[in-house]
C-alpha positions, 0 to 999 in steps of 0.5 A: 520496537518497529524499525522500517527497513534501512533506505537502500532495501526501501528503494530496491522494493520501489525499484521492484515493485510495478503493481500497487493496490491501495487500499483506501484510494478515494475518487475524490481528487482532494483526498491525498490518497487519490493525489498520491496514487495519482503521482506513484501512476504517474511514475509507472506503477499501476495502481490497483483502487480497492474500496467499497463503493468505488467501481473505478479509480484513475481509469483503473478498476476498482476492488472492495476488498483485497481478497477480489483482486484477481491477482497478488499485488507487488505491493499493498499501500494503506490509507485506512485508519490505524484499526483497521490494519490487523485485518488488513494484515490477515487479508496480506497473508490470505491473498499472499501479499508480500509487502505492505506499506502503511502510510503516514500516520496510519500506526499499529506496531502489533499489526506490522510486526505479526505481519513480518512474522508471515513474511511480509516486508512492512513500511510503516507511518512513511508517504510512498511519494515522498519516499518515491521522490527522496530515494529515486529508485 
């Protein structure tokens, strides 16, 4: 059964991280994604969008699709519909991708473990602002 890694492992990835792809992230300043980017920017990280149709997100470039991005991410949040986390997951190892993390919610343990098989560290079903704001980095 999946476990996420143990508190102080989760604020040392949020203490090393500095650039995050979201994938998922909506213009729309309503949908939690735009809100919780909006406030992990706001925290220092730069936010990378990727999503189709977007050409611009938070004054930052926008992707549609990981594989676009001219560089790996420090790390790539989901906020994308728990089906759609395998392919996510081949798109982590393709690019290199060393950390994934899956939003509230978003579930799949097959995807999360296959994807810990490449390497990759995984936080799943967790809100990176909450844990941001509880774990203070």
């Amino acid at each position: 059964m999946f476990q996420n890694p143990p508190p102080d492992e989760t604020r040392a990835l949020l203490g090393e991280i500095k650039t995050i792809a979201v994938l998922g992230l909506s213009d729309n300043p309503a949908r939690p994604s735009y809100r919780v980017a909006q406030a992990m920017q706001g925290f220092g990280y730069r936010i990378v969008p990727v999503r189709p149709g977007q050409s611009e997100v938070l004054g930052e470039k926008a992707y549609a699709r990981l594989a676009d991005l001219p560089e790996v991410p420090d790390l790539v949040d989901v906020f994308r519909a728990p089906e759609h986390v395998p392919g996510i997951v081949e798109e982590c190892i393709a690019k290199g991708a060393k950390r994934l993390w899956l939003q509230e919610g978003v579930v799949n343990e097959v995807a999360a473990e296959k994807a810990r098989a490449a390497g990759i560290t995984v936080i799943m079903d967790r809100c990176i602002y909450k844990e941001y704001v509880a774990l203070k980095p």
